[in-house]
Each structure stands twice: as C-alpha cells, then as structure tokens.
N, C-alpha and C positions, 0 to 999 in steps of 0.2 A: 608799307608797314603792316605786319601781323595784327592779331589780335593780343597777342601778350604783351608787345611793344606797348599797343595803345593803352594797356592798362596800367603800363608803368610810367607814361609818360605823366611828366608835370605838369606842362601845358597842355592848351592848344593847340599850339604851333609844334611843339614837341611827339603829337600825338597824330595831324595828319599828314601826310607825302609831299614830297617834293611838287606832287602833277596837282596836288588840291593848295597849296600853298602858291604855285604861281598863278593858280586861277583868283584866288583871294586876290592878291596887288592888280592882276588883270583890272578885276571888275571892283575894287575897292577904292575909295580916295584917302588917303594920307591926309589926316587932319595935325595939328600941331596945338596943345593949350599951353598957357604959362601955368605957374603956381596960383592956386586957387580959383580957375577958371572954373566953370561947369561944362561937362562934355556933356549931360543929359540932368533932364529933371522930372520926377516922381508926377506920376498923373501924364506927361506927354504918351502921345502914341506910338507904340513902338516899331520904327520905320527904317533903322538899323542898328546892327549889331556894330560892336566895336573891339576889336583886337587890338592890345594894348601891345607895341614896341616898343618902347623903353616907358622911362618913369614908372612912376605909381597911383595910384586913384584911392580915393575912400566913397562907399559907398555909404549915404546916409538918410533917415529918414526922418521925418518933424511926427510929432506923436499929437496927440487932439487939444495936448496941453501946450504944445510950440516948444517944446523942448526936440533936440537937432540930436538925435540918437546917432551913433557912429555903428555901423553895421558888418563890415569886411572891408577889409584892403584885399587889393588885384595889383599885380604888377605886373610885367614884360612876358607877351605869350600867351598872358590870361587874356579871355571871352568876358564880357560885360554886355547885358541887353538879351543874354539868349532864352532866359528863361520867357521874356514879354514877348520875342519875337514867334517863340512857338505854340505859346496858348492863345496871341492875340490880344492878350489882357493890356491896358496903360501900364508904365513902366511903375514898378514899385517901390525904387528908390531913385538918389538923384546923386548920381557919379559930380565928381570932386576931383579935380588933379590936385595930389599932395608935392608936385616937383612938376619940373617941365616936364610933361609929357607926348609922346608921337604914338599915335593910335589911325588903325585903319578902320575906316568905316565902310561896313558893308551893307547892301540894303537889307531888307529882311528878306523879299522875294527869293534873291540869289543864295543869302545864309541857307535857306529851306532847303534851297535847291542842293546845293553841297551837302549839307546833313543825310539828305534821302538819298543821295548818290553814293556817299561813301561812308562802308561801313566805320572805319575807322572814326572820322568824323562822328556821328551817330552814336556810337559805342563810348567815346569819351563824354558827349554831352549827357549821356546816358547815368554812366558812372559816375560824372561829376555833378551832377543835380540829384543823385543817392546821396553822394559825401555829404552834400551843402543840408539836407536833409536829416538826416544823422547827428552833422555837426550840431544843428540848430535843437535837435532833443538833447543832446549832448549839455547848450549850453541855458537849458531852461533844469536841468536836474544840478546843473553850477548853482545859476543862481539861487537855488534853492539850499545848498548842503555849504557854499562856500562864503568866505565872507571877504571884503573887498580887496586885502590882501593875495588871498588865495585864486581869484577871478582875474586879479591884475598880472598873478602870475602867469597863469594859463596863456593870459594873450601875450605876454612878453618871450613863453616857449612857442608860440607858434609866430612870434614874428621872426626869432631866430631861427626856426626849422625854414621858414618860405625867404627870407629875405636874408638873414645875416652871413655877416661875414667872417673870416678869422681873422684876427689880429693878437699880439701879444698880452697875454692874458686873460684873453674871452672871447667872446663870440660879439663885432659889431653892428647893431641896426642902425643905418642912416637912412631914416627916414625923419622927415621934419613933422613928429607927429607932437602936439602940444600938450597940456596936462588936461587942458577940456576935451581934447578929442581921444586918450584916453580912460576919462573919469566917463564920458556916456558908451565908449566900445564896453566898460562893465559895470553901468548903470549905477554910477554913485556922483557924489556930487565933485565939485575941482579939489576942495579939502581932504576929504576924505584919500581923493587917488593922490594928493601931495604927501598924503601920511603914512598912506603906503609904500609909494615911494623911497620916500626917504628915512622907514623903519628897513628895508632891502639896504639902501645906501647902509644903513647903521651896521648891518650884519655882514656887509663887504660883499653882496651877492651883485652888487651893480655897482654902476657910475654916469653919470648923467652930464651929455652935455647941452648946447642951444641947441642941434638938432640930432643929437643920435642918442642912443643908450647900450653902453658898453655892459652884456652880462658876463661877471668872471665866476659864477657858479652855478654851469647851468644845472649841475644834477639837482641843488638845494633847492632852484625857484621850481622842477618838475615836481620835485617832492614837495614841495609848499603847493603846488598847482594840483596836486592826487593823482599824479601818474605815476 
C-alpha cells in the first residue's frame, strides 16, 4: 500500500498490507469480550495494543470527582492502546465493549516493531494521533461556543459519519449507547442530554430507539452542530 492509500484509509487494518496484517494474527491472540466487559483499565501498564474486529468499545475516563466521562468510540479496524504503547506512559483511559466484541491483542514489543518496519503502519499512527489531536482542540472551542444541543449534535454527525448506516429515511446508528453515556461523551448531565434529545425528536431531526438512533436530517443536526 502507497502512501496516499495510507492516508485515505479509515482504519488500521484498512491502512496496512496484506504481509503486515498476517503478521498481526501471526503474533496476535484473538481475545473475545461480552457487552460491558473491560478490555483495559486507566492507570494499567501498557503491555498490548488492541485491534478491534468486530464490535465496538467506548473509551472512558473517571475525572478527580468520580464522574465516568465517555471519551471516543473505536469500532472494527480501529487501534486502541497505541498511544500508551509508544510513549510508555500507563494507559489513560479504560476501553469498554459497547456490544460483543473480538479484538486482537498485540504485545507492545511486536506493535513497535511493525510500526518501525513499516512505513505505512507508521504513517497512519502518525496521521491518526494529528486527527485525535485536532479533534480534541476541536472539541474544547465546542464546549466553549456550543451548548448542549449543539455538542450532542456534533456527536450524533460523527456517529453517522464512522458507524451508521442507511436505512429508509436516514441514516442508522446501532449502537447501544445509553443517555448517560451520551450526556458525559458532551459533559452535561442525563437531563439535560434527555432534553436535547427529545427537543431533535420534536423538530423530526431523529428518532430513538432501546438501542439505536435513527437521524432523518442529517443536514439540520450538521447545521445545529456548526458545520
């Protein structure tokens, strides 16, 4: 795979070769969680990475007050861990399966080792620790300008950009994600994101079920989001 490939790919898995992919299953073990296991926790050492094959994960972290901040969802293809495994530092959040998930674990030694070997590899961790960077200034001048409407939007365009699907009428996300795990992904309380919610339900911009959320306009919720 080129270097333009690598920059267009989504994933990980997307972004490096065939010959660095079957070294991953080589030297990788196929782990398996249920719904709400933990695959890692904040503060452990970080001693391998993880490449997410199916499912989904929430990443999350406890703040000094013991509130459980929801931090990014990773699904099928995405890297989890790579950031702790390259500084060295303990892990800084604590991975969450939102669904069954299958994830291959890799050590960290071997992750290095693929990283420095292949540019590809390299180049995408590269670019996608810019993104996650970016995003993160990105969502500190949010919370600043936007209010919890507008914040909830945002994450409900970017769960349709990464995960949704089409269906008649909009775009669906199934994911089983709850109203407290989206009231801390944009730091308000479980009311507050009910209200938003169901002020979008009022305007016909969604619909909501036990565990998905159907958007049938997504131009209204970007433009409520300020894109």
């Amino acid at each position: 795979m080129n270097a333009d490939a690598s920059e267009a790919a989504a994933t990980f898995l997307d972004a490096i070769g065939l010959d660095d992919q079957r070294v991953l299953r080589e030297r990788g073990t196929v782990r398996r969680f249920s719904r709400g296991a933990a695959l890692a926790h904040a503060g452990q050492a970080a001693d391998r990475v993880l490449v997410i094959l199916s499912g989904h994960v929430k990443l999350t972290r406890v703040t000094d007050e013991g509130r459980d901040v929801l931090l990014a969802i990773r699904g099928p293809g995405d890297v989890v861990g790579e950031q702790a495994a390259i500084d060295g530092s303990p892990r800084s959040a604590s991975v969450v399966a939102l669904d069954a998930v299958e994830a291959l674990a890799l050590g960290r030694t071997d992750f290095l080792a693929l990283v420095s070997r292949s540019p590809e590899a390299s180049l995408y961790i590269m670019r996608m620790l810019a993104a996650r960077l970016r995003d993160a200034d990105g969502k500190r001048v949010e919370f600043a300008a936007q209010d919890v409407v507008g914040r909830l939007a945002a994450r409900l365009v970017e769960l349709c950009d990464r995960f949704g699907g089409p269906v008649d009428g909009g775009t669906r996300i199934d994911l089983p994600l709850t109203q407290e795990d989206l009231a801390s992904w944009v730091g308000s309380s479980r009311e507050a994101a009910s209200r938003a919610l169901q002020q979008m339900r009022g305007l016909g911009w969604l619909s909501t079920e036990r565990r998905s959320i159907t958007v049938h306009d997504l131009g209204s919720v970007r433009r409520r989001a300020g894109e």
